[in-house]
Every structure is written in C-alpha cells, then in structure tokens.
N, C-alpha and C positions, 0 to 999 in steps of 0.2 A: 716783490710783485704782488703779491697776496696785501701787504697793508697799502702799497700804491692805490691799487683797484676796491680795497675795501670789501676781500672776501674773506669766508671765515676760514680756507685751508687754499691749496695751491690750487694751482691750473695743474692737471696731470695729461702732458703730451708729449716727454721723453721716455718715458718709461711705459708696459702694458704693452696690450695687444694692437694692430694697427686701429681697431676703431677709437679705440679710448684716446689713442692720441691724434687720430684724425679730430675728433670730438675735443680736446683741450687746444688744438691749434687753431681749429675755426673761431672757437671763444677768445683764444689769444689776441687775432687778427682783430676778432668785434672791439676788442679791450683796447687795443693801442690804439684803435681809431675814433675813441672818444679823448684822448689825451687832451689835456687842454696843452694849447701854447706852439703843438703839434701841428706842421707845416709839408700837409701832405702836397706832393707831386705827382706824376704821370707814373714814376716807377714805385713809389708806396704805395699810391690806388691801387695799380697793377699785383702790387704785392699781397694784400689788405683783402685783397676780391679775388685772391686766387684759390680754386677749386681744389680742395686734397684730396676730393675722394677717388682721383685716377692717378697720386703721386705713390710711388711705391720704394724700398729700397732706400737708395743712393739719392734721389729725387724728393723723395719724404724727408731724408736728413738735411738736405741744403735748407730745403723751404725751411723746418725748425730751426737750424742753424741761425738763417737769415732774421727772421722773426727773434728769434735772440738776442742777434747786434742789432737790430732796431731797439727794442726794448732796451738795452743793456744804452746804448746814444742817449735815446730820451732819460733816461734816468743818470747819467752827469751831467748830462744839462738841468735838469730840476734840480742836483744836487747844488751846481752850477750858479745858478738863476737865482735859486730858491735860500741860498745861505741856512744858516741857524736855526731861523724861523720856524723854516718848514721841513727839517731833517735831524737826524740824530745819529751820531759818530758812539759804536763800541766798540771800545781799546785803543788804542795810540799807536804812534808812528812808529816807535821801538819793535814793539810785537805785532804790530799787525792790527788791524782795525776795518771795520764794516761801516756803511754807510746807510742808513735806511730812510725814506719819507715817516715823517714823524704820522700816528692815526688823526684820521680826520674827523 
C-alpha cells in the first residue's frame, strides 16, 4: 500500500485508538479514489464518501474490512494488468512469495 500510493510508512487505521483510525480510513478512502484505471460505481462512491466519524464497533470494522477487499481487488488487478513491468515478486511458488508495485 505504502509503495502503491508513494508514502514514506503505512496508512495507520487497523490498529490505535478510534481517531487514528478514523483518521487512516478517511485517507484510505482519498487514496483508492485517485487509483488510476479504477472504475468507480454508485456502490464505491457510496463507499469512498462514507462518513466514519458516527461508525463505531462492528460497523468500524466492516467499513475497514471492506475498504481492504477493495484495495486488496485493485491491487491483482495492477498485478494483473500491469505484468513485470510494473511489479516485483519476492520468493517463489515453493515457499511462498509476495507481490508488490515496483516504486514509482
């Protein structure tokens, strides 16, 4: 996420107190909605524009959840799309291996 978006550490909005992660969710939401190639609809708007600061609990957790498999989508598809080029594979199929966007 961090080399995706070209920051110098993470989004912090799993962990911490609920502002910090209200506060890392909102910036999430900003982040995925500059994605290029990214083909928003009525329900990512919906998603993208939605207000955390009255989610609480159970309700906090979906909305990050969700905000998760969005990011976690768009990113095999750049893996996807993007081949070689624009990505970089560490370790192998044997042991296990990670995929990252190569820095821009």
């Amino acid at each position: 996420m961090a080399r995706l978006f070209g920051l110098d550490r993470i989004l912090r909005y799993k962990n911490g107190g609920v502002r910090q992660r209200e506060t890392g969710l909102v910036e999430l939401a900003r982040r995925i909605a500059t994605l290029s190639g990214l083909q928003p609809n009525a329900l990512l708007n919906d998603l993208l524009r939605r207000s955390v600061l009255d989610l609480r609990g159970e309700a906090l957790k979906r909305h990050e959840d969700t905000l998760d498999a969005v990011f976690c989508a768009y990113l095999a598809w750049h893996c996807w799309r993007r081949g070689d080029r624009s990505n970089e594979v560490f370790g192998d199929l044997s042991t296990g291996y990670i995929v990252m966007p190569r820095p821009t």
